[in-house]
VOMAR-381565 format. One line per field, with one value per atom (N, C-alpha, C, CB): residue number from 1; residue in one letter; atom name; x, y, z. Coordinates in pm, whole numbers. Atoms other than C-alpha are relative to their C-alpha. Glycine has a CB too. Example, Ala and Ser with C-alpha at 12.3 -4.5 7.8 and 13.67 -1.06 7.14 Angstrom:
<recs>
pos	1 1 1 1 2 2 2 2
code	A A A A S S S S
site	N CA C CB N CA C CB
c1	89 1230 90 -99 -82 1367 -77 41
c2	-119 -450 120 3 -119 -106 109 46
c3	0 780 0 125 -6 714 73 -142
</recs>
This chain:
<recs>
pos	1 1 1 1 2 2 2 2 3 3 3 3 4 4 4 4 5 5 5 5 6 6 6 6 7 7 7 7 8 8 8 8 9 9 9 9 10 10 10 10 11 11 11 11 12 12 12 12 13 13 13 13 14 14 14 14 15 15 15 15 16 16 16 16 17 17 17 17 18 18 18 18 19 19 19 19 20 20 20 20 21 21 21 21 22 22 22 22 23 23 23 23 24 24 24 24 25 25 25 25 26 26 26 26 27 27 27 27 28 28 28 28 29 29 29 29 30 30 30 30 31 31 31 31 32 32 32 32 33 33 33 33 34 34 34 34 35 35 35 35 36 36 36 36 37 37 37 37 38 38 38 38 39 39 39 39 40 40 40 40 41 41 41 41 42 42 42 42 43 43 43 43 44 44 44 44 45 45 45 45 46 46 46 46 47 47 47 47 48 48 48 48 49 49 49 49 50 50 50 50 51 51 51 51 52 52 52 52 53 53 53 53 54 54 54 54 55 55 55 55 56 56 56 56 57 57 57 57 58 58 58 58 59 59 59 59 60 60 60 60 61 61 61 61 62 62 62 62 63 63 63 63 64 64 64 64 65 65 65 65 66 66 66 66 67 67 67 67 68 68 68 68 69 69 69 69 70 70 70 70 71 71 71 71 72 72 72 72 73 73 73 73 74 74 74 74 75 75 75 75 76 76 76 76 77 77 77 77 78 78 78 78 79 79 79 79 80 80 80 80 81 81 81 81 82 82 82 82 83 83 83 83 84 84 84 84 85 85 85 85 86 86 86 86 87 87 87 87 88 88 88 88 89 89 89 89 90 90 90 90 91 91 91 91 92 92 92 92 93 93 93 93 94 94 94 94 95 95 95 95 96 96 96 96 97 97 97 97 98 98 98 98 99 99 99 99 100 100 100 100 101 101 101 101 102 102 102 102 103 103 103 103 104 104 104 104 105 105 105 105 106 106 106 106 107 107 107 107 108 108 108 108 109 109 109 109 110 110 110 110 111 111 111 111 112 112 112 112 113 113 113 113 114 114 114 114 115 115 115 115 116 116 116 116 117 117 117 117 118 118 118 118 119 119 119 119 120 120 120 120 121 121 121 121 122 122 122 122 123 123 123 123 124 124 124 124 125 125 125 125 126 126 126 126 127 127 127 127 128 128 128 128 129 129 129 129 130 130 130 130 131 131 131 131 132 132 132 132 133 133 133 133 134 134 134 134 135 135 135 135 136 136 136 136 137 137 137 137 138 138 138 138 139 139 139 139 140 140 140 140 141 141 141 141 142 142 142 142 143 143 143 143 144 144 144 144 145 145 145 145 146 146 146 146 147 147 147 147 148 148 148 148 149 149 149 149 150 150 150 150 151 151 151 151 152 152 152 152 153 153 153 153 154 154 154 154 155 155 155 155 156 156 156 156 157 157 157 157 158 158 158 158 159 159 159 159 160 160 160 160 161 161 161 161 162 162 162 162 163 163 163 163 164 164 164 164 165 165 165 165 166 166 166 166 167 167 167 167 168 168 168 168 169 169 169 169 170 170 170 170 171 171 171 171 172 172 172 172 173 173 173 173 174 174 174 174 175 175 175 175 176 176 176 176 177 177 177 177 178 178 178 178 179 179 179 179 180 180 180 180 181 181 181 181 182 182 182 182 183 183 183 183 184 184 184 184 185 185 185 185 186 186 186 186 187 187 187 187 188 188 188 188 189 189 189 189 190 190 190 190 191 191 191 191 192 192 192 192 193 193 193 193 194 194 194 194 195 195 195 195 196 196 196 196 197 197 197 197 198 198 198 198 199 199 199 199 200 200 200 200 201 201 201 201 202 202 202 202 203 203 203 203 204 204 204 204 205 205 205 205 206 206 206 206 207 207 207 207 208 208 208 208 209 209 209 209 210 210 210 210 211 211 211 211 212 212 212 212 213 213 213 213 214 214 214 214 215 215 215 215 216 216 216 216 217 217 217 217 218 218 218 218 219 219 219 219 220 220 220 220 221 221 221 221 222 222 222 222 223 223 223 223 224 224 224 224 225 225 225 225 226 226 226 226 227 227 227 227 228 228 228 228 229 229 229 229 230 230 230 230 231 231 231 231 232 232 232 232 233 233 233 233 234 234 234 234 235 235 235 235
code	X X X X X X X X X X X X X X X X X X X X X X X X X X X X X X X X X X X X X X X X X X X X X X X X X X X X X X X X X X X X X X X X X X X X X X X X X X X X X X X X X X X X X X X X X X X X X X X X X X X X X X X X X X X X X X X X X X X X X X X X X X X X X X X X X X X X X X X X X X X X X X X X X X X X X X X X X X X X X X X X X X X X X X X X X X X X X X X X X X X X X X X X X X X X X X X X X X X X X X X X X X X X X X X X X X X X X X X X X X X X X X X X X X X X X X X X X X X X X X X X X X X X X X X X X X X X X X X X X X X X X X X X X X X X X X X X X X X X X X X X X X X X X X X X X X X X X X X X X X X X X X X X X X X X X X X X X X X X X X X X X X X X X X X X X X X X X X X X X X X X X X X X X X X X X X X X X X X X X X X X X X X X X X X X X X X X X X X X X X X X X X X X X X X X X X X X X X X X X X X X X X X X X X X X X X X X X X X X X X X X X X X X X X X X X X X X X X X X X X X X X X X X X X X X X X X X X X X X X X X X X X X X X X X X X X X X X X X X X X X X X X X X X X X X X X X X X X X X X X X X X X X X X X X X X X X X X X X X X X X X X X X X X X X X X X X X X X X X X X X X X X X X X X X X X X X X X X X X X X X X X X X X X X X X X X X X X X X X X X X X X X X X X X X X X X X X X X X X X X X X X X X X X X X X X X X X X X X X X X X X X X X X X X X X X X X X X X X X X X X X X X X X X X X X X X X X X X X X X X X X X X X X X X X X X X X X X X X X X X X X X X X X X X X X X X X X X X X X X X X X X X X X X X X X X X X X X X X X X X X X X X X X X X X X X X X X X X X X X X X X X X X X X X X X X X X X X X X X X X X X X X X X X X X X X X X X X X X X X X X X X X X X X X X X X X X X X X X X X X X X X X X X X X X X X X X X X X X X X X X X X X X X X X X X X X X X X X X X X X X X X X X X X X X X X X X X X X X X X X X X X X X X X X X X X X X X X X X X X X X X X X X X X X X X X X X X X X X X X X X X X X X X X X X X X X X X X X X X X X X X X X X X X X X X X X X X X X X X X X X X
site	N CA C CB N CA C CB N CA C CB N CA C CB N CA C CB N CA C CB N CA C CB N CA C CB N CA C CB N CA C CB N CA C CB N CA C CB N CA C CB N CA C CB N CA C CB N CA C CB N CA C CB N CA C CB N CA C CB N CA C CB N CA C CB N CA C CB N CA C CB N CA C CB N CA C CB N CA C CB N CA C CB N CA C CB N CA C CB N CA C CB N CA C CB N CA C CB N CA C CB N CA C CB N CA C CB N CA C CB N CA C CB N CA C CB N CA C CB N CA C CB N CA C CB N CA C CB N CA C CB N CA C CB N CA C CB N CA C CB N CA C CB N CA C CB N CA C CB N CA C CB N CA C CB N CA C CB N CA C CB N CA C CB N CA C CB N CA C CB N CA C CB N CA C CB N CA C CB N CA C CB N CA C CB N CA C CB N CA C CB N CA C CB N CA C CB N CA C CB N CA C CB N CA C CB N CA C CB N CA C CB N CA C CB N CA C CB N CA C CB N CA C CB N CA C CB N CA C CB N CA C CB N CA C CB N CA C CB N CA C CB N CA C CB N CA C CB N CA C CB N CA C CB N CA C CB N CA C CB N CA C CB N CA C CB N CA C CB N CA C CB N CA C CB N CA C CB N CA C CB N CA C CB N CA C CB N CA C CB N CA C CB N CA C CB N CA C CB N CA C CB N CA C CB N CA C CB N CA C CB N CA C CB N CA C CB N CA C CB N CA C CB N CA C CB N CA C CB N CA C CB N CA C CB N CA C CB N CA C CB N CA C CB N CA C CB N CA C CB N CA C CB N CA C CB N CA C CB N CA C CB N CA C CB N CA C CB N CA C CB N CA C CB N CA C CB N CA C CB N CA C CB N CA C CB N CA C CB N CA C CB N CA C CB N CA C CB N CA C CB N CA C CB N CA C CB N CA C CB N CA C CB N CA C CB N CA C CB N CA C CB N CA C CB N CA C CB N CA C CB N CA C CB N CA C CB N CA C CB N CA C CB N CA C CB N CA C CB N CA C CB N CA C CB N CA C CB N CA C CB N CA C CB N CA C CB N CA C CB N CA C CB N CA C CB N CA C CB N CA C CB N CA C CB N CA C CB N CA C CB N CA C CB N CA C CB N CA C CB N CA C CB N CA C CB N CA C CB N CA C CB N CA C CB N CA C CB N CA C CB N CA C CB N CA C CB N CA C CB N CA C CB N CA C CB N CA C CB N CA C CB N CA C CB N CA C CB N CA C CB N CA C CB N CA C CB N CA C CB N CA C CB N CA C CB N CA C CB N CA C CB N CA C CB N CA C CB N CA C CB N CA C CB N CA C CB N CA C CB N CA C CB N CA C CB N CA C CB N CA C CB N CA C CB N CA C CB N CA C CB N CA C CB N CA C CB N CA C CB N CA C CB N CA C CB N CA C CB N CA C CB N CA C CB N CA C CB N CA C CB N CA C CB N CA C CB N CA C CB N CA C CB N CA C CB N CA C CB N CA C CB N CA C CB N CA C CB N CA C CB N CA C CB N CA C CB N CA C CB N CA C CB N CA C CB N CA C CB N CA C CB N CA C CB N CA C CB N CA C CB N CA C CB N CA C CB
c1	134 20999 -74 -80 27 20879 50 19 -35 21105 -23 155 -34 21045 -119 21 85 20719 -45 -80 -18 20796 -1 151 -92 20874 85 -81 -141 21065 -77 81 18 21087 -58 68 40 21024 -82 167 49 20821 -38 -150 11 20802 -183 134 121 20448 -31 -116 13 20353 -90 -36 128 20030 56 -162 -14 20029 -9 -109 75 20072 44 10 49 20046 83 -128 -71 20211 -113 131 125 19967 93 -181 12 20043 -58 -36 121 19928 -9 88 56 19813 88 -68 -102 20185 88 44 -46 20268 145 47 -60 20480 -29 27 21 20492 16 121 -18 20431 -79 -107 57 20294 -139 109 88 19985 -102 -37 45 19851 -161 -13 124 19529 -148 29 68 19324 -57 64 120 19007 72 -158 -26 19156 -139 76 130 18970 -99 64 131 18612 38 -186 -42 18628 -201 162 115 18303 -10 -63 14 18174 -101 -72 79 17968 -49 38 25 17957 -102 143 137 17772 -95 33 128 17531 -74 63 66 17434 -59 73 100 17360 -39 -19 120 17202 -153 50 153 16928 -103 16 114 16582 -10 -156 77 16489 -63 -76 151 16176 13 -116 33 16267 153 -44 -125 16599 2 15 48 16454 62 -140 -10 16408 99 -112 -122 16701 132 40 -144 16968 -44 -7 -30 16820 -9 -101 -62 16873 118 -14 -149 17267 17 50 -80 17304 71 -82 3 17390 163 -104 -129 17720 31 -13 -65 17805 -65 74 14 17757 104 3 -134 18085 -61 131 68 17882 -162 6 135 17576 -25 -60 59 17576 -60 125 75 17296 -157 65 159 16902 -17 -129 5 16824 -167 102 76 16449 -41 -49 -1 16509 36 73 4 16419 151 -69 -150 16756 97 68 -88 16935 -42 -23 68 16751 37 -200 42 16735 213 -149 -162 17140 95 65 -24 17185 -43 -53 49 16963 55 -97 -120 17177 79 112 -115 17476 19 91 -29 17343 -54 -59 -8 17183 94 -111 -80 17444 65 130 -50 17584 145 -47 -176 17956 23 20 14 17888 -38 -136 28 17677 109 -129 -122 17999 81 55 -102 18235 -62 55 28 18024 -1 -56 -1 17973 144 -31 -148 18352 74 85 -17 18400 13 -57 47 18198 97 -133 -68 18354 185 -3 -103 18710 36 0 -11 18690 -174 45 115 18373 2 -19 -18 18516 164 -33 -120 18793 54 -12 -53 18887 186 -61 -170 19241 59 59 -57 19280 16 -57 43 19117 125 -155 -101 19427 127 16 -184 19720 -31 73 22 19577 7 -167 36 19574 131 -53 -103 19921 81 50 -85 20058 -110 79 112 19756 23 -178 -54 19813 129 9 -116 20163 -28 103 99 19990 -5 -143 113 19793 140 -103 -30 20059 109 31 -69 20316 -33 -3 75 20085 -124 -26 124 19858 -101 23 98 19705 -216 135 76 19496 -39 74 85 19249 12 -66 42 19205 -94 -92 80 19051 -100 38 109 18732 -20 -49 -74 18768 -156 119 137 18531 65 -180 -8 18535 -70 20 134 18335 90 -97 -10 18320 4 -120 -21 18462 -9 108 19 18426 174 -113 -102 18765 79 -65 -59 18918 121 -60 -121 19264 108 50 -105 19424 21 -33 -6 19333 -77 -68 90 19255 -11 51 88 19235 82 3 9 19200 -37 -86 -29 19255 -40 164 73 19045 -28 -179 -8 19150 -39 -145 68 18886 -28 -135 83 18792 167 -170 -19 19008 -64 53 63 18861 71 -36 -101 18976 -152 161 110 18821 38 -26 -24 18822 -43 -47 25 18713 176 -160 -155 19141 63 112 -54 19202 -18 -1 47 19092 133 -203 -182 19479 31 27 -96 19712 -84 192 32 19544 -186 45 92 19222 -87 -5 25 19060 -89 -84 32 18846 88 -94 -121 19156 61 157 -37 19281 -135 51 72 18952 -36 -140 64 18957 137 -44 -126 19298 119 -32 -123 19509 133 -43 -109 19867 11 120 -16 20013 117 11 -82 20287 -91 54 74 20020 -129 -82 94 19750 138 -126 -78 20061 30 104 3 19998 -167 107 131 19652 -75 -68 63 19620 -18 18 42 19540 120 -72 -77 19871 67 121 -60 19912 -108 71 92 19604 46 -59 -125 19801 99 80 -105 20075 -94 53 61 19862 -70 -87 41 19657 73 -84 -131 19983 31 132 -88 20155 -136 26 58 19838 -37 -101 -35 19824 109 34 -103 20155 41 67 10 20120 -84 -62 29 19903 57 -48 -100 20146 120 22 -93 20412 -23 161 5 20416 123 16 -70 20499 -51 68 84 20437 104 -64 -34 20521 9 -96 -17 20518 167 -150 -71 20819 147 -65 -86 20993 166 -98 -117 21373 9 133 -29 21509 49 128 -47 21680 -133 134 114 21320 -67 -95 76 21162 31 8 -111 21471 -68 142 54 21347 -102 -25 100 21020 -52 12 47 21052 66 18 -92 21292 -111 133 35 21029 -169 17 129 20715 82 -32 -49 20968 14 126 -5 21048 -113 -52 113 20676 -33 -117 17 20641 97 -105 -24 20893 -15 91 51 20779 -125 39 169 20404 -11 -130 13 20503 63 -2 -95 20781 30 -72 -3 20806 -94 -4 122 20494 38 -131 14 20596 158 -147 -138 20925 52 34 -17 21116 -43 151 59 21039 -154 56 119 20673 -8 -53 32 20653 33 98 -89 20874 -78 130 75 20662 145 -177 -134 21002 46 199
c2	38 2987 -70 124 44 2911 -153 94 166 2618 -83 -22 140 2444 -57 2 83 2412 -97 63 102 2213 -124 12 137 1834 -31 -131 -9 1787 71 -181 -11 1931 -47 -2 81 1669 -137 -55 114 1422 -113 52 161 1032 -17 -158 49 940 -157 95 208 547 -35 -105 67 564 -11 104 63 416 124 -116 -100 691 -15 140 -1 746 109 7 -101 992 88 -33 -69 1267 146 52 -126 1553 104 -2 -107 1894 128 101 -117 2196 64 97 -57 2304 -69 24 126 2029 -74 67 54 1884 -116 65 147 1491 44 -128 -40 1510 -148 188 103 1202 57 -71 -43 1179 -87 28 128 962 -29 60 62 762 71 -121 -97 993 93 54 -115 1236 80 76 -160 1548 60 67 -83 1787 85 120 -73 1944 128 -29 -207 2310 12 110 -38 2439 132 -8 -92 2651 116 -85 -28 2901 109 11 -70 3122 -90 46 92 2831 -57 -115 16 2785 119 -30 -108 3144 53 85 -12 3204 -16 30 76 2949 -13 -141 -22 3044 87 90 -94 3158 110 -76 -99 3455 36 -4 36 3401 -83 -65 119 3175 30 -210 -43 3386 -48 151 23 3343 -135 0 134 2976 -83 -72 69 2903 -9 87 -63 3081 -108 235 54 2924 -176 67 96 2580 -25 -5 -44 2688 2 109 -99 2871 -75 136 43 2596 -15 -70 -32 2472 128 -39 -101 2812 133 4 -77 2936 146 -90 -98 3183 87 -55 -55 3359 83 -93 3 3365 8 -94 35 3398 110 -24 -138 3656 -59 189 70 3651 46 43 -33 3583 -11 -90 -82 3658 171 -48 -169 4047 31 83 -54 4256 12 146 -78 4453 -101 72 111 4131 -43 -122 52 3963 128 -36 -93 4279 16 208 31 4313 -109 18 136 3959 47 -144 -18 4057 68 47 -123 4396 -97 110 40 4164 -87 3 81 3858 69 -138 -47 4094 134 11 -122 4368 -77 71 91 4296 -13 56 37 4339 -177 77 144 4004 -83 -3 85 3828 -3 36 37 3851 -51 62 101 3754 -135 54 121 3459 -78 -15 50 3384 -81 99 42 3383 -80 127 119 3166 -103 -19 126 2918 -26 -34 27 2915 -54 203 -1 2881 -97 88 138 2645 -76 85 94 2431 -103 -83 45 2242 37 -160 -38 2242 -128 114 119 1859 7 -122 -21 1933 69 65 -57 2204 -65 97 52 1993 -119 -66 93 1701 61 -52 -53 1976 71 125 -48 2093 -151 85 105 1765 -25 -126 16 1717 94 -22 -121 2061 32 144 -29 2105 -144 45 89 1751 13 -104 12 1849 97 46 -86 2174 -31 -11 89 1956 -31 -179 75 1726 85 -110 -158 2040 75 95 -70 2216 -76 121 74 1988 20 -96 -87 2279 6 188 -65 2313 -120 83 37 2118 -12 48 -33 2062 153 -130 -86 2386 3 54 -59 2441 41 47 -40 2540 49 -131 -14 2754 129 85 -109 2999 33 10 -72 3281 137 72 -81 3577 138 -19 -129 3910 110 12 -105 4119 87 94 -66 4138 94 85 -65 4207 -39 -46 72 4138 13 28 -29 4307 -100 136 120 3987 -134 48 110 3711 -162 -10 82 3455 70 -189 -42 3461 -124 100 118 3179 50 -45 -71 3217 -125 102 78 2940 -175 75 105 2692 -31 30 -38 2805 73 147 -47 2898 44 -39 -104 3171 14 138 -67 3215 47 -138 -61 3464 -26 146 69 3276 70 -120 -161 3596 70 165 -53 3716 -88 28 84 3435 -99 -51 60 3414 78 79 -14 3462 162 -135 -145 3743 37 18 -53 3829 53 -113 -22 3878 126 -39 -159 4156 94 -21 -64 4302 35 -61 -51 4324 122 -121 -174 4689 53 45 -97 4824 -8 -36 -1 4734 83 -186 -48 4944 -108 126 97 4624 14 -135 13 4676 -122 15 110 4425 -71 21 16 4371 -151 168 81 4224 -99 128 105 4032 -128 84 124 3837 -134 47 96 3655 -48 28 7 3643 -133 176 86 3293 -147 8 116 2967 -94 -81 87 2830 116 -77 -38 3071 -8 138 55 2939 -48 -106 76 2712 56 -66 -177 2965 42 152 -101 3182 -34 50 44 2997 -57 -82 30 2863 143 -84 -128 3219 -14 187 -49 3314 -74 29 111 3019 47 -140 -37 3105 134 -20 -129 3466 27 68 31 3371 -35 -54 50 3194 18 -49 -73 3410 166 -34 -112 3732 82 -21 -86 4016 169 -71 -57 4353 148 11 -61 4581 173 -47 -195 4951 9 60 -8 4852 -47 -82 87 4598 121 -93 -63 4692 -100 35 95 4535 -148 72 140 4247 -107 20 77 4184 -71 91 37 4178 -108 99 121 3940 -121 6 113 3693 -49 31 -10 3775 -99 107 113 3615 -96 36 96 3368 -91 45 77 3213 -44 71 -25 3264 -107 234 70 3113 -182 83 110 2812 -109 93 55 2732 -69 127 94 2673 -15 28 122 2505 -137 12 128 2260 -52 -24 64 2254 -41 136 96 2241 -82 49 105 2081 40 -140 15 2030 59 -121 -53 2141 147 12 -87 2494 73 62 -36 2652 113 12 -110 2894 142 -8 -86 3172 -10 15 4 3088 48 -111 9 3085 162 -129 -99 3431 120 -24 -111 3565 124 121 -124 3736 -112 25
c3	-44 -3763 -113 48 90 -4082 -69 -52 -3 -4176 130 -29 -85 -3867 -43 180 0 -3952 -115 37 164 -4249 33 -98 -29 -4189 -102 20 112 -4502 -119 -62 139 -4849 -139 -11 133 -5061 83 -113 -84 -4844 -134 114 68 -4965 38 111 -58 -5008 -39 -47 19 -4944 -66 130 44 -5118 -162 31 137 -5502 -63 -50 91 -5734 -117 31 89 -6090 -81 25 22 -6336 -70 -77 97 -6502 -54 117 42 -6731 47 -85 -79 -6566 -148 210 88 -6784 -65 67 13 -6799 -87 110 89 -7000 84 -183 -63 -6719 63 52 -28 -6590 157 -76 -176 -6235 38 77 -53 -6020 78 90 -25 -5873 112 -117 -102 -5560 -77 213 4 -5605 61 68 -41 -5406 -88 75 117 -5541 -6 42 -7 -5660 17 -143 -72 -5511 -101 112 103 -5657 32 38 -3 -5767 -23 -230 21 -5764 -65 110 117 -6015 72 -151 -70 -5860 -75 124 100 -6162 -119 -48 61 -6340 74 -68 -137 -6037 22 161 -27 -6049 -112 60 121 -6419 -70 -42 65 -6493 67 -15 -67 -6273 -94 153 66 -6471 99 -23 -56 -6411 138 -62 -89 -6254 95 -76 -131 -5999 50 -54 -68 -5850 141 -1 -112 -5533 69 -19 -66 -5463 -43 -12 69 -5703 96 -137 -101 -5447 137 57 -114 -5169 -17 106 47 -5308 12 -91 -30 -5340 101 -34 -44 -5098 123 35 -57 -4883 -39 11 94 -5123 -6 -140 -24 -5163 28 -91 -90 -4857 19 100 32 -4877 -66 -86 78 -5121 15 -71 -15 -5017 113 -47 -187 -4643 30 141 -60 -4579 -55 -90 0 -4610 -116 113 120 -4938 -35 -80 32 -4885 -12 44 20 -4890 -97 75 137 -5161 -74 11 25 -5175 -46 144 17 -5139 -154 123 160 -5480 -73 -13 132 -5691 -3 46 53 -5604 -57 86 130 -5780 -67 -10 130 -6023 -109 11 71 -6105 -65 119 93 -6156 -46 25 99 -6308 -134 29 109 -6581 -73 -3 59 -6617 -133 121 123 -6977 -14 -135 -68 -6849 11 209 -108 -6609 -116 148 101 -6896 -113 -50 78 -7114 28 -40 -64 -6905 24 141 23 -6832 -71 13 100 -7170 -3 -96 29 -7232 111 -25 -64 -6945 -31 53 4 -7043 -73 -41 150 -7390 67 -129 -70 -7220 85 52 -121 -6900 -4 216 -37 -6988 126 -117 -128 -6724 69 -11 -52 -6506 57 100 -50 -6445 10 -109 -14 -6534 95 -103 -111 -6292 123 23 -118 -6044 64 -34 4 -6133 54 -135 22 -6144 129 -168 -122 -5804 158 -32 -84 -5617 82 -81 -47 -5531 101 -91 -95 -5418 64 -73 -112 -5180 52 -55 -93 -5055 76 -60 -21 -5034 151 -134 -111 -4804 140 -34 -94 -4607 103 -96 -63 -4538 94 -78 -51 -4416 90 -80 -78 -4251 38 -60 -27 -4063 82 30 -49 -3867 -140 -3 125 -4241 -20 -128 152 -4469 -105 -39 146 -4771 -52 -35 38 -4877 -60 -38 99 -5087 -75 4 98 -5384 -88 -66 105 -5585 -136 123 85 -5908 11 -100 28 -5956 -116 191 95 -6193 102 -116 -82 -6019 -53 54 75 -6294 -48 99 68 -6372 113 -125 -142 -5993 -10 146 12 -6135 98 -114 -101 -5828 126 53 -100 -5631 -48 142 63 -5848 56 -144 -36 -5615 174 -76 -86 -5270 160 -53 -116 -4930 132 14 -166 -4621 80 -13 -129 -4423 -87 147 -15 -4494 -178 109 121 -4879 -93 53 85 -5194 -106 -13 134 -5455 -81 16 92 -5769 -118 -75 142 -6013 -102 -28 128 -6333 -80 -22 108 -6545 6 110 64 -6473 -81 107 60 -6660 -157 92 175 -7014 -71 -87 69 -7112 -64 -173 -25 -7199 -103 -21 103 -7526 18 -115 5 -7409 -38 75 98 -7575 71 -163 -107 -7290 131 29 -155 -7018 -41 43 40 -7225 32 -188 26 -7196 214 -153 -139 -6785 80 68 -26 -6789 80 83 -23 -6717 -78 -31 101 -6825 -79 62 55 -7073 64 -134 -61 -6809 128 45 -97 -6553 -113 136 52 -6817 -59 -152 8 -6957 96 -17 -58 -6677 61 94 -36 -6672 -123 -12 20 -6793 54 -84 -66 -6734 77 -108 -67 -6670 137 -120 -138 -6360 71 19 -93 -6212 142 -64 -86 -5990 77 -79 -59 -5918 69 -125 -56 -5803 134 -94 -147 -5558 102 -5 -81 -5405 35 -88 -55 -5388 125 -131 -87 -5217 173 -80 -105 -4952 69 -58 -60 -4914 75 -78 -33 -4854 143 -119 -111 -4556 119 -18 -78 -4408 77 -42 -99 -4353 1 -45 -58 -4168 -89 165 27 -4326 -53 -80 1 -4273 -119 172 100 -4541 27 -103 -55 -4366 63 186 -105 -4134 -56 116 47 -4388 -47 -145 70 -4467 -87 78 155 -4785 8 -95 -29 -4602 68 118 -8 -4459 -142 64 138 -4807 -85 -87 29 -4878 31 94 -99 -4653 -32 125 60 -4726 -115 -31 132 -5081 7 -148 -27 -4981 62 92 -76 -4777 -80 154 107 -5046 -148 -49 76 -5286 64 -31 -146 -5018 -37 179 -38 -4995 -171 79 114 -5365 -95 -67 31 -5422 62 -22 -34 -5198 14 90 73 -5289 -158 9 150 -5660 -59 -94 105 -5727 -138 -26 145 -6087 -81 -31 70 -6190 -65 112 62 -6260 53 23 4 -6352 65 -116 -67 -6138 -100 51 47 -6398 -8 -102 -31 -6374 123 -17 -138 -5999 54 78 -16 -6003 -42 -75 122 -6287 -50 105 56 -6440 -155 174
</recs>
């Protein structure tokens, strides 16, 4: 079921493309087409003064709506931003954000291709949406695909050495991959993990087989080259 809905593996594309370095230090091509905007939504939220939480959000809250979809004249609502743009947890991780991905143009390049590739595969789908935010260090689901919208919490991803991921009881088994070059990875697995059915109470071992056989499948034909079977495997 899954391969049929493939059309090919390696599809030929006619439009003019280009070769670009991605983050992985791999040569990959790259059509002429915008890579897609990531929206920051962690630098849209605290950079809001203070004093003007209010009319700041509802400015946003339009762009990121995903976030923000509730009435953001109620007290409760404001004072629970307020909690977690001044908790000093959140204001660190932000900090160290910034310091880290001042921007994210590169991601935005080494994302353009294997989401076109997506698109073109699955033509039920979109282009997705693409935003970061700060989760506080939710490494058990660091990003996250809801159809229309990709999340990725860019706080699991200030790399293996990071010196606040021991004190959030992260093994050193799971932050070794808690950097920037499994950005990418990651929002693919999770795409992909959408995609095929699989239910994990019922699975026998030859299911689970399959299972990754078909999670493996998907990126290798969203990444290609971009990232090496031990990357993609994480082993």
């Amino acid at each position: 079921m899954f391969a049929c809905m493939i059309a090919s593996v390696f599809f030929s594309c006619k439009r003019k493309t280009n070769t670009y370095t991605t983050n992985n230090g791999v040569e990959v091509k790259t059509t002429q087409n915008q890579p897609p905007k990531i929206w920051r939504y962690e630098q849209a939220i605290f950079t809001i003064p203070a004093d003007k939480l209010a009319e700041n959000l509802q400015k946003i809250q339009k762009d990121y709506l995903i976030f923000l979809d509730t009435n953001l004249t109620q007290p409760n609502v404001l004072k629970q931003m307020a909690e977690y743009l001044n908790n000093p947890f959140s204001q660190l991780l932000y900090k160290d954000v910034s310091k880290k991905y001042p921007n994210l143009s590169w991601l935005e390049k080494d994302m353009q291709m294997p989401l076109e590739r997506f698109v073109k595969n699955f033509p039920k789908y979109k282009t997705p949406k693409i935003y970061t935010f700060i989760s506080g260090i939710s490494y058990e689901q660091k990003t996250m695909f809801l159809d229309t919208a990709l999340l990725i919490s860019i706080d699991c991803y200030l790399g293996a050495k990071y010196p606040h991921y021991p004190s959030a009881a992260i093994p050193n088994y799971l932050s070794a991959y808690m950097d920037s070059a499994y950005i990418l990875i990651d929002c693919m697995h999770q795409i992909a993990n959408s995609l095929v059915d699989f239910n994990d109470d019922k699975a026998t071992l030859l299911d689970y087989m399959v299972y990754q056989g078909k999670m493996m499948y998907f990126l290798d034909l969203t990444l290609q080259d971009a990232a090496t079977d031990e990357m993609k495997i994480k082993y």
